[in-house]
C-alpha positions in Angstrom: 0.0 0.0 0.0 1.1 3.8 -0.8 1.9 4.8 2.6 1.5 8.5 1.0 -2.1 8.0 0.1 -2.9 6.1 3.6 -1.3 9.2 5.2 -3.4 11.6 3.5 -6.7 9.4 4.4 -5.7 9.3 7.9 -5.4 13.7 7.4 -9.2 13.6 5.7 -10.4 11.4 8.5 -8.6 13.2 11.2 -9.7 16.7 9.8 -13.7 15.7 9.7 -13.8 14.4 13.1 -12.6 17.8 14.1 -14.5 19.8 12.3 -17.5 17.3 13.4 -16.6 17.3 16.9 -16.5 21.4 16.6 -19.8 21.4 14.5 -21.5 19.1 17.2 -20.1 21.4 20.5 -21.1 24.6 18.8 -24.4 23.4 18.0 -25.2 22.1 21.7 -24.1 25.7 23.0 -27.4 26.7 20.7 -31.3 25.2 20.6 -32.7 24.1 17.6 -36.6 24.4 16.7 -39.1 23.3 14.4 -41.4 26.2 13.3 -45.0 25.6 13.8 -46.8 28.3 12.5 -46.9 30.6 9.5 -46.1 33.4 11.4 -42.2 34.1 9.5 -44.0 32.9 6.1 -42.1 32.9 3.4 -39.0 33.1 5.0 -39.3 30.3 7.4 -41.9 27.9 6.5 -43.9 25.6 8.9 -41.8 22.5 9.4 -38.6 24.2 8.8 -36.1 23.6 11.2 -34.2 26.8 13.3 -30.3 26.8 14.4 -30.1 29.1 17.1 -27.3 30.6 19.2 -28.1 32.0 22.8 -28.6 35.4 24.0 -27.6 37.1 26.8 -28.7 41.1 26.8 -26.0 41.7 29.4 -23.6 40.3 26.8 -25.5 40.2 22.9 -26.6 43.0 20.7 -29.3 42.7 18.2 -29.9 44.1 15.0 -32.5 45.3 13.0 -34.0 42.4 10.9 -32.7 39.9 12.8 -34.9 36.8 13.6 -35.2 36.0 17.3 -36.3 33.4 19.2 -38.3 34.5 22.5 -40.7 33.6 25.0 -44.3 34.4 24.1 -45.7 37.7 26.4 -49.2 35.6 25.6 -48.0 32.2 27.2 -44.4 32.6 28.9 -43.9 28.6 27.8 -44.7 29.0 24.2 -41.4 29.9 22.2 -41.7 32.6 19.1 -39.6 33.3 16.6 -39.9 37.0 14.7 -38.0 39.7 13.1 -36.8 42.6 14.9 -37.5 45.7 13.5 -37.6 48.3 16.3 -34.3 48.5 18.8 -33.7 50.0 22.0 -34.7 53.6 22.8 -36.3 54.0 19.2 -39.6 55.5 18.5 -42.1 53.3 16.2 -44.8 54.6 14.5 -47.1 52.5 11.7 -49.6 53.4 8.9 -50.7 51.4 6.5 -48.0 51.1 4.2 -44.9 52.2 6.3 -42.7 52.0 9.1 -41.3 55.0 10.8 -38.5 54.8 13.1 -37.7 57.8 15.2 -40.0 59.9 12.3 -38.1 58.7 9.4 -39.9 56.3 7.4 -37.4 53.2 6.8 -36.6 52.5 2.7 -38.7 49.5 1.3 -35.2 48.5 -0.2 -33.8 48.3 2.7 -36.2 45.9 4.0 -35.9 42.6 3.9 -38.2 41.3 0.9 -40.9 39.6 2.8 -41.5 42.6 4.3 -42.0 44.9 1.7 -45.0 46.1 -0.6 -47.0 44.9 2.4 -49.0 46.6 4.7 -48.1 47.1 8.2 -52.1 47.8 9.5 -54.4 44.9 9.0 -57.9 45.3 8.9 -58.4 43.9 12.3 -55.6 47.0 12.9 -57.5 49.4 11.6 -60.8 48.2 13.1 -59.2 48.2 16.5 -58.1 51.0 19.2 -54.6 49.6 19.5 -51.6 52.5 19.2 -50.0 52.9 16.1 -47.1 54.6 18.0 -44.6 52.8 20.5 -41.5 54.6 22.3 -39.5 51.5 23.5 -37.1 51.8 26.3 -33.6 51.0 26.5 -34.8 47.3 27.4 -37.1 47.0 24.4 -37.2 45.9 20.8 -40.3 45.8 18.6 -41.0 42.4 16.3 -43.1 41.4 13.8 -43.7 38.1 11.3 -43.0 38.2 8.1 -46.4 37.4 7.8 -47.9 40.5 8.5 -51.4 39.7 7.3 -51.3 37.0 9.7 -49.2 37.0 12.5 -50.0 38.3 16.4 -46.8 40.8 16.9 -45.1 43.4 18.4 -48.4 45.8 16.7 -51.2 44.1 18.7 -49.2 43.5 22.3 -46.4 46.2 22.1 -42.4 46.0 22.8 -41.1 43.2 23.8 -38.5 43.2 26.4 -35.0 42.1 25.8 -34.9 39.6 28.9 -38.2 37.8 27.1 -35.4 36.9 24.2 -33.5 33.2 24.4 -31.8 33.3 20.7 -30.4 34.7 17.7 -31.2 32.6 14.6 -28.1 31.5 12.8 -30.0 29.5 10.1 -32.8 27.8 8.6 -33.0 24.4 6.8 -35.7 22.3 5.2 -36.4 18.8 7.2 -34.2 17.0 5.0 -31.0 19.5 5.9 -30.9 22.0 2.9 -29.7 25.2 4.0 -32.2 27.8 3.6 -31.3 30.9 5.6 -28.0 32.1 7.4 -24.5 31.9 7.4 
């Protein structure tokens, strides 16, 4: 036998239990979900399954647009997963086709694309008393589905504190393990 070639197996073999061992440890520090609801429709579809990496607010940041993983304000045992679109110390104001932040309406372009050329007021919105305006605290972001026609968010029960958050999505993937979403 080539002992060149055998060496070079024993490398390939040696490398992927590694990077296994590293891919396995990582993903233990991290939850994984499967999404059962239509509530992040079309970007995470029902059955889809959610990587996550925890969050600490004494420790993380979070972005605008990212997808979170939180505890429901409706039942504290339920887990949600929604976009963030409001952050810390930001005023939020909504009309039926835009988003204001701080009085400056944010670009449709700069949206991700399953949120824009929709409308931010549904009719049971519109129908309602519920504010269109929220000034969140420093402890505060503001979410919504992707589904905004159907989807109960940030613009029906208000800000959602930062403690209420567990994860930061790292990616999506169908059930059989295609990578949809994420790094």
């Amino acid at each position: 036998m080539n002992s060149g070639w055998f060496k070079a197996l024993l490398t390939v073999l040696f490398t992927a239990a590694v990077i296994a061992a590293l891919g396995l440890s990582s993903c233990h520090e991290g939850s994984k979900y499967v999404m059962d609801s239509s509530s992040m429709s079309p970007t995470i579809k029902r059955g889809e399954i959610v990587l996550t990496k925890p969050f600490s607010s004494n420790r993380d940041t979070i972005q605008r647009y990212d997808l979170i993983v939180f505890r429901s304000p409706i039942d504290t045992q339920a887990k949600w997963i929604m976009r963030v679109v409001g952050l810390p110390g930001e005023s939020i104001a909504i009309s039926t086709n835009t988003l204001l932040i701080n009085g400056v309406e944010l670009p449709m372009d700069s949206m991700p694309t399953a949120l824009r050329q929709k409308s931010w007021l549904t009719r049971q919105l519109q129908e309602s008393s519920t504010p269109r305006q929220w000034n969140l605290t420093s402890e505060e972001v503001f979410v919504v589905g992707d589904n905004l026609d159907n989807v109960n968010d940030s613009r029906y029960w208000g800000p959602l504190k930062l403690s209420m958050i567990t994860g930061v999505v790292l990616n999506v993937r169908a059930r059989w393990g295609v990578k949809i979403v994420g790094p």
